[in-house]
C-alpha distance (Angstrom), angle and dihedral (degrees) to the residues before:
residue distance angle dihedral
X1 . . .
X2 4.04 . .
X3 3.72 122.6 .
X4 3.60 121.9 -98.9
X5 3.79 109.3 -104.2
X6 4.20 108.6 -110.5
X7 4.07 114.3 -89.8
X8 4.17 97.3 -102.4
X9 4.04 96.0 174.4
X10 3.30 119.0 108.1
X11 4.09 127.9 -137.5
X12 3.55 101.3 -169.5
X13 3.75 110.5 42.9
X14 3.65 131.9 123.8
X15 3.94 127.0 -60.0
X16 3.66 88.6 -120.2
X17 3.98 100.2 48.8
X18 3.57 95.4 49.1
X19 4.25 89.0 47.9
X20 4.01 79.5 52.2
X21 4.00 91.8 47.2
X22 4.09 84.7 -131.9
X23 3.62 124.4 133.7
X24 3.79 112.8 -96.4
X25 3.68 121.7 -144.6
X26 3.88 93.1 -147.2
X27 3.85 89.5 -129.2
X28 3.37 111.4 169.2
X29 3.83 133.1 -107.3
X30 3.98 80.5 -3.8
X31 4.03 129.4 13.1
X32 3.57 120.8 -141.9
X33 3.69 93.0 -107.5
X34 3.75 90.6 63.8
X35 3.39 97.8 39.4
X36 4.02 94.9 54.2
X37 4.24 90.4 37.2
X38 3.89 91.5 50.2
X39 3.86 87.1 -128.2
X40 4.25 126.5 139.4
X41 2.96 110.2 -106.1
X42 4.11 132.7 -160.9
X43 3.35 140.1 173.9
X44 4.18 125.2 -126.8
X45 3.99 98.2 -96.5
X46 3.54 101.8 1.3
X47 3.44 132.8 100.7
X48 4.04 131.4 -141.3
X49 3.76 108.8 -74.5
X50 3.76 100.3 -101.3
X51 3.67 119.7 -145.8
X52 4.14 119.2 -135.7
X53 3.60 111.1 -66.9
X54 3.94 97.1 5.7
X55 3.87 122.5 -147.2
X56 3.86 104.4 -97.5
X57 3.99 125.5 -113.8
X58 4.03 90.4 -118.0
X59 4.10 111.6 73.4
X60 3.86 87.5 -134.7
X61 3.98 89.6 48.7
X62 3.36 84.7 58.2
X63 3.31 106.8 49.1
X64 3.60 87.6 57.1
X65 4.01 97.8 46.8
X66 4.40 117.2 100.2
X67 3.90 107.4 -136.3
X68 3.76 118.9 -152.5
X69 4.09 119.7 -74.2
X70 3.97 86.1 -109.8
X71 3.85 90.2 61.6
X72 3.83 90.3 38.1
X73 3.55 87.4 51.3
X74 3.92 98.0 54.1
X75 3.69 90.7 35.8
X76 4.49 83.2 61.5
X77 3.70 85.0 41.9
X78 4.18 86.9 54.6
X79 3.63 96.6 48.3
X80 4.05 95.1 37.9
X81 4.17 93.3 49.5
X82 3.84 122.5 -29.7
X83 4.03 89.1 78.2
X84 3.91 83.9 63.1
X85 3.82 84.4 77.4
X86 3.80 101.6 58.9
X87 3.48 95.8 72.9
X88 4.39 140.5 -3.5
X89 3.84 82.8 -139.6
X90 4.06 119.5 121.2
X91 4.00 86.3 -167.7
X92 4.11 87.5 54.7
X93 3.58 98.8 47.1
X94 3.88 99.7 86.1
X95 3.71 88.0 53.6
X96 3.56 97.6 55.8
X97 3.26 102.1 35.5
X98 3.66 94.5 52.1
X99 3.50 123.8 -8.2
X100 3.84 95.8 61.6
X101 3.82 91.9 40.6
X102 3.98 92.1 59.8
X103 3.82 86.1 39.7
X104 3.86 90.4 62.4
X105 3.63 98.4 58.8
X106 3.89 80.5 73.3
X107 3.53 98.1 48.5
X108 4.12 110.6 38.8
X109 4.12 87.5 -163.1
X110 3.60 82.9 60.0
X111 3.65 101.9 42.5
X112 4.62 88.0 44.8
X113 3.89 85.9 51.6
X114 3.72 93.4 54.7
X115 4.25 81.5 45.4
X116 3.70 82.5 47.7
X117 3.60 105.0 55.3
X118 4.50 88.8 32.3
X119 3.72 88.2 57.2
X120 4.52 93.6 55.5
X121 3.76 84.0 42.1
X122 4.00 89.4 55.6
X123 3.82 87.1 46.4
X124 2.96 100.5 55.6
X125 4.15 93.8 56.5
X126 3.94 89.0 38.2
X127 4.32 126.9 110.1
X128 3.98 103.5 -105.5
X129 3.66 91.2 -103.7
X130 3.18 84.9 69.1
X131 3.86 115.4 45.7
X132 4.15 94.2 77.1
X133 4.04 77.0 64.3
X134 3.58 102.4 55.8
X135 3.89 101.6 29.9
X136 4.13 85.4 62.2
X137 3.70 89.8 41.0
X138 3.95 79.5 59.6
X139 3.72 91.1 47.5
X140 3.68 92.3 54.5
X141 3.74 92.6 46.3
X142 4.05 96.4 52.0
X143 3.60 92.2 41.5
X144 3.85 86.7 51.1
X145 3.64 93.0 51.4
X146 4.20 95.6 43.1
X147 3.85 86.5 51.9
X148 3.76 89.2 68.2
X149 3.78 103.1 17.9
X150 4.00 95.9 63.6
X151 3.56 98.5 50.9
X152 3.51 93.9 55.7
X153 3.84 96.3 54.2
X154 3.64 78.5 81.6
X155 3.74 88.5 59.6
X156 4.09 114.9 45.7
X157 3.60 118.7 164.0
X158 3.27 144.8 147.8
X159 3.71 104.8 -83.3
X160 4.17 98.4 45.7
X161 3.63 95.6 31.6
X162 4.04 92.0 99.4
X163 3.47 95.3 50.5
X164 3.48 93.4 50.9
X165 3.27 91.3 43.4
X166 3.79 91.1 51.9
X167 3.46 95.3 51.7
X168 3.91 88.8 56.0
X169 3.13 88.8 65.4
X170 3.86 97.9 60.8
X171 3.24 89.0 36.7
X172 3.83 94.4 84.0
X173 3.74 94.3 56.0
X174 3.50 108.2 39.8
X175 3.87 89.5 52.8
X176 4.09 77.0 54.6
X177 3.10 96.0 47.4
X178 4.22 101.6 48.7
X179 3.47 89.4 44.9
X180 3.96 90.6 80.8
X181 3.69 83.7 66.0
X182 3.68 91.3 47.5
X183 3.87 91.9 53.7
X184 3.59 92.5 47.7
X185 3.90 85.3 62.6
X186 3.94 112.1 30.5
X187 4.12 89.7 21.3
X188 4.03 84.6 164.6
X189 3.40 97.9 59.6
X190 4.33 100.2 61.1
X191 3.63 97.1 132.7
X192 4.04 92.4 48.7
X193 3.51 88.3 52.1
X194 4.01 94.9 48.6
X195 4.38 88.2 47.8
X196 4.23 84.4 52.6
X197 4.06 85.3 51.8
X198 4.07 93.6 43.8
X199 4.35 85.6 50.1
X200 4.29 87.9 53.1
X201 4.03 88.9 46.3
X202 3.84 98.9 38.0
X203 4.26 81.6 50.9
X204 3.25 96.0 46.0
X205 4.06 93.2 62.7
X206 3.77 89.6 67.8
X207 3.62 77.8 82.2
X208 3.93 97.3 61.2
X209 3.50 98.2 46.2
X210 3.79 105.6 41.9
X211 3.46 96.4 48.5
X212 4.12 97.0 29.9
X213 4.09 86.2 132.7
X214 3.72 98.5 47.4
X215 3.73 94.3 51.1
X216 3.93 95.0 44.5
X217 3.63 82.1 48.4
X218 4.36 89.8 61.7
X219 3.53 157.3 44.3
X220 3.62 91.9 -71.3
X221 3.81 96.3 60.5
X222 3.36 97.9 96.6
X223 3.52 93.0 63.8
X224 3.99 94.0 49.8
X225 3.81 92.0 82.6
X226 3.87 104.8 141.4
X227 3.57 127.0 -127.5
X228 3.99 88.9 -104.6
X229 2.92 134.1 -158.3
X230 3.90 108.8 14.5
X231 3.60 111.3 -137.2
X232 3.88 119.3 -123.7
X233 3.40 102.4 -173.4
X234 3.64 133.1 41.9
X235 3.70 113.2 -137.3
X236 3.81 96.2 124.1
X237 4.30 88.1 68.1
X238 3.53 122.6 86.2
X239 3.68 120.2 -106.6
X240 4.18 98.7 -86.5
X241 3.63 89.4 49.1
X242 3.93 99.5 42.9
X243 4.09 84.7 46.2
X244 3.47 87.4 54.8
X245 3.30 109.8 55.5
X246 3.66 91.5 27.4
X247 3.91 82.9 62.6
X248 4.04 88.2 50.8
X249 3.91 91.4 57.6
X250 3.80 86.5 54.0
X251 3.68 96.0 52.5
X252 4.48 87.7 51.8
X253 3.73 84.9 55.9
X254 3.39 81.3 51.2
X255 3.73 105.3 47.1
X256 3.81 99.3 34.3
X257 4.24 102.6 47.0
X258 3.82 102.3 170.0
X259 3.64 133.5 13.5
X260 3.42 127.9 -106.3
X261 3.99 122.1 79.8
X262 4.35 85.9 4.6
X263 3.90 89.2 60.5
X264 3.69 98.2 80.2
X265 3.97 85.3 45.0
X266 3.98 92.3 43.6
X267 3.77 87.5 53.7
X268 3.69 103.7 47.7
X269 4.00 89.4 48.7
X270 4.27 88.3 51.6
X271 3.74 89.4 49.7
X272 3.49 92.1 51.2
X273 3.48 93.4 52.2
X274 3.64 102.1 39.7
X275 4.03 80.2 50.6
X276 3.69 91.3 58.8
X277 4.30 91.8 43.4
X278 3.99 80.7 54.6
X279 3.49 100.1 55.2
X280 3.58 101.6 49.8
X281 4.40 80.5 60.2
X282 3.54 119.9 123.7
X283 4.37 85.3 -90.1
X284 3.89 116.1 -136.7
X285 3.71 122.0 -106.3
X286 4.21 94.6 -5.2
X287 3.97 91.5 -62.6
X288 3.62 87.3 130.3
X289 4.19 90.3 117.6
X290 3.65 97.8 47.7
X291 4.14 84.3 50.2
X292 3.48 99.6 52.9
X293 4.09 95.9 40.0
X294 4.53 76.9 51.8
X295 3.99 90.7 57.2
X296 3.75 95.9 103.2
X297 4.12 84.0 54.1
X298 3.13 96.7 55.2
X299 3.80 90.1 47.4
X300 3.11 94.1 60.2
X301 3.87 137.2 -141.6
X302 4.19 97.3 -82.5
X303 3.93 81.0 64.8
X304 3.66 99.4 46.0
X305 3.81 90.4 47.6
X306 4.16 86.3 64.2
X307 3.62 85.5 43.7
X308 4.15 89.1 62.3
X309 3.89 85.1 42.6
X310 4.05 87.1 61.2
X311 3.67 77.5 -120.2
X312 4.12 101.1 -171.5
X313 3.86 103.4 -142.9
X314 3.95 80.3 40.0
X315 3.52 85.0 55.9
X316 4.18 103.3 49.3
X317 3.73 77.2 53.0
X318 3.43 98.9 63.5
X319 4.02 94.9 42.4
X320 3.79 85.8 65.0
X321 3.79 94.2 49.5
X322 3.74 81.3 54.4
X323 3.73 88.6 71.7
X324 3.95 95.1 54.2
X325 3.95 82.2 64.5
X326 4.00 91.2 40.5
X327 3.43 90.5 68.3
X328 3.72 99.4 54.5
X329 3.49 88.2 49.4
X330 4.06 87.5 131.0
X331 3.70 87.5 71.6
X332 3.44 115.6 90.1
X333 3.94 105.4 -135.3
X334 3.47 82.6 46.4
X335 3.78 104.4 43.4
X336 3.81 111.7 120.7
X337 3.43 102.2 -4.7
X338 4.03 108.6 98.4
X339 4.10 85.6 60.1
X340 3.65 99.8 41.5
X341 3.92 84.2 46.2
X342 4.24 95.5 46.3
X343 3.94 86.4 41.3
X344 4.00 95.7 55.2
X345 4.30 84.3 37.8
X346 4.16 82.8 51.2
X347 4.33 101.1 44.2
X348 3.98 81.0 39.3
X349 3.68 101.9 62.2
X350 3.16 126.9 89.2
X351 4.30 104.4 -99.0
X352 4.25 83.4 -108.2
X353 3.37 88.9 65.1
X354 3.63 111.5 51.6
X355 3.53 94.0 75.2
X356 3.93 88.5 78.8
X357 3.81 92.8 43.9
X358 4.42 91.7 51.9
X359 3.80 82.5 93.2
X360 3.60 100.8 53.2
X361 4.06 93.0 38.0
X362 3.93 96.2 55.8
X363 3.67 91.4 41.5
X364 4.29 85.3 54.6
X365 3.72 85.7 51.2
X366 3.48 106.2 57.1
X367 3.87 110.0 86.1
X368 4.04 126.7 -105.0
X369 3.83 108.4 -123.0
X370 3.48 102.4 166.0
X371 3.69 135.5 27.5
X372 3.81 99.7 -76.9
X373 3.85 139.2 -174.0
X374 3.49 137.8 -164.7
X375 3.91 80.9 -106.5
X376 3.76 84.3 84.1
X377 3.67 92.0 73.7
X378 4.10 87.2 60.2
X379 4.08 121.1 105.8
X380 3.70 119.6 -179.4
X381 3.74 118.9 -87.7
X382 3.69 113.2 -108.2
């Protein structure tokens, strides 16, 4: 008679892994799951792990709460040099720097964002003892802040709409930035972990387009500059990139003969591509970071949905997006990952494939010796 196979379902996991039907770890304040998805996560009868001397559910209670000296430590760290990362901008500066700090001690998501993305800076400059430390100091931050942030997607108006909006913001590098933990972990699954990043960005637009008025409207406005216009042709790259994506053009011709049912499909992969032609553009006023973290926005969700079918052409795509990130390999959130990420795209393709993605893999293999941006791929137009 064979054995019974072992009991693997677990009775205490996480609200959000059994409405998922995946198997929790039970890690406590935050499982594994959660932590790589981005997601909140809570436990039946238990509430968020507080920290000493919480923020408050009211915005004036919590203006009037003291947080611990480790949180009023990375906020001075935030204000003194971390909000040098969210933008290359002189004309920004202020708003990071202060405006959006005294704005979070309205909105606690906000305020554990800023936390969030203070305590990956700090890790980065820390003795290796103690980067375990800060990266789940990070992870208790951005869980914080998702707790609260999601739910009030739901709930955009005119009053929390630039918090939220804020936060979106962030939101793009601090997923970036914890994923270098997540690697270090699950290093097989890079690709997953990239698709869980593109759902938190492609979220976080609901933001900019429900409450488009409201934000024009203040202090934030300057910073709502669209990436405009998108470029459909690629004449400003030099001739390895142009060939490239030139060649990836070729292959949706190839993969979507007709109309009909493949023009949905045809259009999401020319976006995408298009999308990656525009963000190696000369960028406006140094915003050429923020623009390349936004690529999977301005793909759009048709393409990422053939991304989660392992779609191939879908795929080669995304290997050449992993050179964007190559080049600002110098940046910390960013160091490593646009290789690791064109590598898995590269051993992940089917061998008929790879021929498109050669480009994109020797360009990820040639070391960064100066502090490079896609801008290097530019010529002059004729």
């Amino acid at each position: 008679m064979p054995s019974r196979r072992p009991h693997t379902k677990t009775r205490h996991g996480c609200n959000t892994c059994k409405m998922r039907k995946v198997r929790c770890d039970e890690q406590k304040p935050i499982c594994n799951n959660c932590t790589r998805g981005n997601r909140a996560c809570s436990y039946p009868n238990q509430q968020l792990l507080s920290i000493p001397c919480n923020l408050a559910n009211s915005p004036q209670d919590a203006r009037d709460q003291i947080f611990p000296v480790r949180d009023m430590e990375l906020l001075h760290h935030y204000t003194a040099f971390t909000y040098k990362l969210m933008t290359q901008d002189p004309e920004h500066l202020w708003l990071w720097q202060v405006y959006i700090p005294q704005m979070a001690f309205s909105y606690r998501f906000l305020l554990h964002g800023l936390l969030a993305i203070t305590a990956l800076d700090r890790r980065q400059q820390a003795e290796e003892s103690q980067k375990e430390t800060f990266m789940q100091l990070a992870r208790y931050h951005q869980q914080h802040a998702l707790t609260h942030y999601i739910p009030l997607l739901q709930n955009i108006n005119e009053e929390n709409c630039h918090a939220l909006f804020a936060f979106s913001l962030i939101l793009g590098a601090s997923c970036l930035g914890l994923l270098h933990g997540d690697l270090v972990e699950n290093p097989p699954n890079v690709i997953s972990r990239f698709l869980d990043i593109f759902d938190a960005l492609l979220g976080a637009t609901a933001v900019a387009v429900e409450a488009q008025q409201w934000l024009h409207e203040g202090e934030l406005s300057i910073i709502m500059s669209g990436i405009v216009p998108e470029i459909r042709d690629f004449w400003h790259l030099n001739d390895g990139a142009r060939k490239a994506l030139e060649g990836l053009i070729s292959c949706v011709g190839n993969a979507c003969e007709g109309s009909g049912p493949n023009q949905s499909k045809r259009d999401a992969y020319l976006d995408s591509i298009y999308a990656l032609g525009t963000i190696m553009a000369p960028a406006p006023k140094n915003r050429q970071l923020s623009i390349v973290i936004s690529w999977p926005v301005m793909a759009k969700a048709e393409y990422i949905a053939l991304l989660k079918r392992r779609d191939p052409l879908a795929l080669a795509i995304l290997g050449h997006w992993g050179v964007a990130l190559h080049l600002y390999g110098r940046l910390w959130m960013l160091e490593g990952l646009g290789k690791r990420l064109t590598l898995a795209v590269y051993y992940e393709a089917d061998p008929k494939w790879r021929p498109c993605l050669e480009w994109a893999k020797e360009r990820i293999e040639e070391p960064i010796t100066q502090q490079v941006t896609p801008v290097d791929h530019i010529v002059s137009p004729p």
